[in-house]
C-alpha positions in Angstrom: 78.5 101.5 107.5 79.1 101.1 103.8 76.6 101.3 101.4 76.7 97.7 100.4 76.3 96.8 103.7 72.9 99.0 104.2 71.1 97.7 100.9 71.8 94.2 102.6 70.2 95.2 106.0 67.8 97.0 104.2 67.0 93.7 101.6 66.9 91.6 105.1 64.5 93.7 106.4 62.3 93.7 103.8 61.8 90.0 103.5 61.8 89.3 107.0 58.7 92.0 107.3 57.3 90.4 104.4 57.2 87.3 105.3 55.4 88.6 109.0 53.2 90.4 107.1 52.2 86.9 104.6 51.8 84.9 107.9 49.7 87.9 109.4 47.5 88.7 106.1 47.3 84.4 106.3 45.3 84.0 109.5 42.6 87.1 109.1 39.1 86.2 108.6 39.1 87.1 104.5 43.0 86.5 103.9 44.0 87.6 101.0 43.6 85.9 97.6 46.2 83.8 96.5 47.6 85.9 94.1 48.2 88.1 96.8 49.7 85.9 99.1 51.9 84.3 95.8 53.6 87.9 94.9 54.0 88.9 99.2 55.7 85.1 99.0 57.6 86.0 95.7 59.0 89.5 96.8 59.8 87.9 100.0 62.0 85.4 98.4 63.4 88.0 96.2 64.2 90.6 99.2 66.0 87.4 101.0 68.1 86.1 98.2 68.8 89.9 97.2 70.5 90.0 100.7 72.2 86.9 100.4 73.6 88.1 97.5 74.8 91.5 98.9 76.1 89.7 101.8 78.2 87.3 100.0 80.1 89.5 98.5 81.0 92.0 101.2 84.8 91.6 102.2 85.8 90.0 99.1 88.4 91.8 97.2 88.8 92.6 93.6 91.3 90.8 92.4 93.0 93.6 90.4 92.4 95.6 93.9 94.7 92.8 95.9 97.4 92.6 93.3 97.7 96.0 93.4 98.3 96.1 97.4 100.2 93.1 97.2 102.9 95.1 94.5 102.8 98.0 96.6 103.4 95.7 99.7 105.9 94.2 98.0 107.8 97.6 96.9 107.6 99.1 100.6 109.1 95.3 101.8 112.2 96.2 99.0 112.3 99.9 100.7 112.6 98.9 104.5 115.4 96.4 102.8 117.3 99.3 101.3 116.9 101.1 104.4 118.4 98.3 107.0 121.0 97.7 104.4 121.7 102.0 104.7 122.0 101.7 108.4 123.9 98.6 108.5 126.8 100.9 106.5 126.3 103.8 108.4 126.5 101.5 111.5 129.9 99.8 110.0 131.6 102.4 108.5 133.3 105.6 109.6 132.3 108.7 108.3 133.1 112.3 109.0 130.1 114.6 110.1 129.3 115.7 106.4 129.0 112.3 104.7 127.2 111.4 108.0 125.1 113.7 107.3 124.3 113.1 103.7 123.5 109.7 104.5 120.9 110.4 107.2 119.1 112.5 104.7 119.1 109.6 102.2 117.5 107.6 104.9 115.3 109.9 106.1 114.1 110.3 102.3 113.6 106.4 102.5 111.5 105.8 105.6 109.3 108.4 104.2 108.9 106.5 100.9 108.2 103.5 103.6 105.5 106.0 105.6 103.9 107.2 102.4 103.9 102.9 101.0 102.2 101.8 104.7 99.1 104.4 104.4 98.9 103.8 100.5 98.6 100.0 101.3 95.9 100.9 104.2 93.8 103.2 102.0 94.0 99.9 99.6 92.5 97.6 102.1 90.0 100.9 102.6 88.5 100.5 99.3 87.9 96.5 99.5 87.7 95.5 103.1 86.8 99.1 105.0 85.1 96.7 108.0 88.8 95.2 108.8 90.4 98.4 108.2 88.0 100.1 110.9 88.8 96.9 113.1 91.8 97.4 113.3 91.9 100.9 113.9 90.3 100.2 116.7 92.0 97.2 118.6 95.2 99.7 117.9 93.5 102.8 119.7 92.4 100.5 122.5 96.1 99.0 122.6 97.2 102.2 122.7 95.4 103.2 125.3 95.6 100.6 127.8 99.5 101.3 127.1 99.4 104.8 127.9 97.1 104.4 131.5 99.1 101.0 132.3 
């Protein structure tokens, strides 16, 4: 759980057990004097809208957070582009062992720009949106394993 996430619990908390507390101190033989019961009702509001607050903005991204994945999306969609285009010549052309090769190791170099683009663009959606991220970590273990016992 992020932090964000436990200040907003913890806000939620606190105004839910302030507000018991306000109807509890309310219906005691010598309740408390108004004062009292206007600064529980006061920090109760506070604690809720505090929450609402926190709440609200979890798993909304920084704009200069998403244009920055979206660009580095974007440069590992050119890089799988180069790379089809590679093997699309290798596939079409005839080349002797050695220039063979050469080109494998140029694609090789490629899809590990691609590998190294995918988990830089992951540890993006990290930072702003961890809850999806750990999601979908998830549904893929499950899927994987369902796939491996099926």
């Amino acid at each position: 759980m992020n932090s964000k996430k436990a200040w907003g619990i913890a806000l939620l908390s606190s105004g839910a057990g302030l507000t018991v507390l306000l109807a509890v101190l309310g219906n005691v033989e010598q309740p408390p004097s108004a004062q009292t019961q206007g600064t529980l009702a006061a920090l109760a509001l506070s604690a809720q809208l505090g929450a609402s607050w926190v709440f609200s903005g979890l798993g909304r991204a920084d704009p200069s957070m998403a244009e920055r994945a979206i660009s580095r999306l974007m440069t590992v969609g050119q890089r799988a582009a180069d790379a089809r285009i590679e093997v699309e010549k290798l596939h079409e052309s005839k080349l002797t062992a050695v220039e063979s090769r050469n080109a494998m190791g140029r694609l090789s170099v490629t899809l590990s720009y691609l590998e190294e683009g995918y988990v830089e663009a992951i540890k993006d959606w990290e930072v702003f949106h961890p809850d999806a991220v750990e999601k979908a970590r998830f549904k893929i273990s499950s899927e994987t394993e369902v796939q491996n016992n099926g």
